[in-house]
Residue frames as qw, qx, qy, qz and C-alpha x, y, z in Angstrom:
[[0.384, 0.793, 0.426, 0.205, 3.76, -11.45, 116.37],
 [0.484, 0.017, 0.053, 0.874, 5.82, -8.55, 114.95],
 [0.000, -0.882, -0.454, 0.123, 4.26, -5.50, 115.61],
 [0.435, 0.496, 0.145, 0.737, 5.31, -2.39, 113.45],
 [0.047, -0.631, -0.343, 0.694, 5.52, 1.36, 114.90],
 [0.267, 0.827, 0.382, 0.315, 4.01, 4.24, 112.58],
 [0.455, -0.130, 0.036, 0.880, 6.49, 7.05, 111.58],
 [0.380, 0.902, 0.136, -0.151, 5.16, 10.34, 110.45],
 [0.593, -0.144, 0.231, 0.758, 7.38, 11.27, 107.70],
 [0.213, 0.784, -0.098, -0.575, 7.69, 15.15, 106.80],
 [0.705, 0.583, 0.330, 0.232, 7.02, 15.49, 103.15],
 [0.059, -0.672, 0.198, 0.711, 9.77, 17.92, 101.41],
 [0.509, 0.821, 0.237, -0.102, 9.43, 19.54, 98.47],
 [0.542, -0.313, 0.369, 0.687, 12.86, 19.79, 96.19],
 [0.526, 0.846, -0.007, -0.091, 12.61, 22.35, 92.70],
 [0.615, -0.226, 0.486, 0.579, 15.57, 22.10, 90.26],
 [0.480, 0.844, 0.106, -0.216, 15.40, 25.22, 87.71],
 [0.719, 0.075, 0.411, 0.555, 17.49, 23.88, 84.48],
 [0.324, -0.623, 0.219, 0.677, 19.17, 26.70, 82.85],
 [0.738, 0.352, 0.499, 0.288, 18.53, 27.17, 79.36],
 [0.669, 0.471, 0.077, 0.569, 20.91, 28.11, 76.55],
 [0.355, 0.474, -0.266, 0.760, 22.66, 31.39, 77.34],
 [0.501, -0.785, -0.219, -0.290, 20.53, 31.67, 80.73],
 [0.289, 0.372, -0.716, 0.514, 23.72, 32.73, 83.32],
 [0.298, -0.208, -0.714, 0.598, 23.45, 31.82, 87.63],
 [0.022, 0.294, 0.318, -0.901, 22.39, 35.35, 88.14],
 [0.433, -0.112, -0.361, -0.818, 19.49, 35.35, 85.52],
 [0.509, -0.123, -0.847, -0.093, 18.35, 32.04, 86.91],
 [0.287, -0.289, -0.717, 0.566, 18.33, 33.20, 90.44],
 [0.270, 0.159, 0.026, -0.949, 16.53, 36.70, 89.42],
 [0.485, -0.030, -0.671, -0.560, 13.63, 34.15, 87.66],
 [0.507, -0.348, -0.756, 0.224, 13.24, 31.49, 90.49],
 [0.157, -0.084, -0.399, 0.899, 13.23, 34.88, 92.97],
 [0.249, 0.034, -0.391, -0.886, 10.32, 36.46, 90.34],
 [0.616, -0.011, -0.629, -0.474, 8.16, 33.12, 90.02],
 [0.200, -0.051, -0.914, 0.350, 8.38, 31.25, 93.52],
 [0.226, -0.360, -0.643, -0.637, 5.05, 30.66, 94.00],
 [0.547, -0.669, -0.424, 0.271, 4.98, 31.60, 98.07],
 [0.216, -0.926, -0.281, -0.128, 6.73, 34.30, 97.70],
 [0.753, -0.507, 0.267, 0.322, 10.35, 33.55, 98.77],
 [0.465, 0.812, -0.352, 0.037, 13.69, 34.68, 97.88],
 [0.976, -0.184, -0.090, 0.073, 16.70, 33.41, 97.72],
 [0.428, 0.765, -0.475, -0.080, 20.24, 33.56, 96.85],
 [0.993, 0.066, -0.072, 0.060, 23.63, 31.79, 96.78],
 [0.101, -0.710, 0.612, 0.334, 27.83, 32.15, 96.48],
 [0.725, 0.582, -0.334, -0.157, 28.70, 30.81, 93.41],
 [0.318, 0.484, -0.772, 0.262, 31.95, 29.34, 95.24],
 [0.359, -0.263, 0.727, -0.523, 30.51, 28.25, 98.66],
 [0.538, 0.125, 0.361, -0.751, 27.49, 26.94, 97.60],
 [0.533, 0.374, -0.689, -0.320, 28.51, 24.54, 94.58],
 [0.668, -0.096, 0.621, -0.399, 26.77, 21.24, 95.35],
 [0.152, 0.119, -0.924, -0.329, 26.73, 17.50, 94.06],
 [0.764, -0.198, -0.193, -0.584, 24.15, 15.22, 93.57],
 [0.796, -0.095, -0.527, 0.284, 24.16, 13.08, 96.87],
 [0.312, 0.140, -0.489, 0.802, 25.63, 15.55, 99.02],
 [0.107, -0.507, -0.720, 0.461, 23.80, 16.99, 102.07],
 [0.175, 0.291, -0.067, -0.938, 23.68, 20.58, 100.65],
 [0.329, 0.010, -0.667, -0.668, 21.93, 19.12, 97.52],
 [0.246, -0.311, -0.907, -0.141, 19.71, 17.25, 99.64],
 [0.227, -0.519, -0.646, 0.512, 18.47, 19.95, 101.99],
 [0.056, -0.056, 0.153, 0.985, 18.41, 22.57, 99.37],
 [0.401, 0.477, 0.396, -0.674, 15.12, 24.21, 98.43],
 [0.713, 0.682, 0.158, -0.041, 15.62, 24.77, 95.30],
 [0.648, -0.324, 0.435, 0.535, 18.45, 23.82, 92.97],
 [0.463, 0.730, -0.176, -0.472, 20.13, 25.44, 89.96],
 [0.811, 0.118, 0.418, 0.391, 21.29, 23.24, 87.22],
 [0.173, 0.934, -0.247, -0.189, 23.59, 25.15, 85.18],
 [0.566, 0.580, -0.581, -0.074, 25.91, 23.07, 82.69],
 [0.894, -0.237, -0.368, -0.092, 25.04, 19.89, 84.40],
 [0.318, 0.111, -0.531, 0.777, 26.76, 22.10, 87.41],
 [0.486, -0.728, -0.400, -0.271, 24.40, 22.64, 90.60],
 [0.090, 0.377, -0.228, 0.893, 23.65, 25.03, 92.99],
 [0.221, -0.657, -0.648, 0.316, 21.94, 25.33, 96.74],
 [0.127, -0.614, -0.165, -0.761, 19.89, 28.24, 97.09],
 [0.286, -0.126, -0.669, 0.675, 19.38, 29.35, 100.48],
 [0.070, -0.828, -0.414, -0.370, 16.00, 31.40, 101.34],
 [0.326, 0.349, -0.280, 0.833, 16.86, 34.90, 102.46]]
């Protein structure tokens, strides 16, 4: 008889705040900073911090910015 083991898997929690029409990086991040609903801030580097979908950043971020179907990790400060 095969006998399974029982994993606990941590649950994570991913946000993705889409940009809309003229909304720039720096409004986006000043909104998600405003509205996070624990309390947390964040930020980013526009250059370092540019992330795909698939990559590790993108998977371990907190919260992502979409921004002209370009994305961003946020880091909590």
């Amino acid at each position: 008889m095969l006998k399974l083991s029982e994993k606990t898997i941590k649950e994570k929690t991913m946000n993705i705040h889409l940009c809309k029409g003229d909304e720039t990086l720096e409004q986006a991040l000043d909104y998600i900073n405003e509205h996070d609903s624990e309390g947390r801030k964040y930020t980013f580097d526009k250059e370092a911090d540019r992330c795909y979908v698939g990559d590790e950043a993108f998977a371990n971020a907190p919260v992502i910015i979409n921004y002209q179907n370009k994305y961003w990790a946020l880091h909590i400060v």
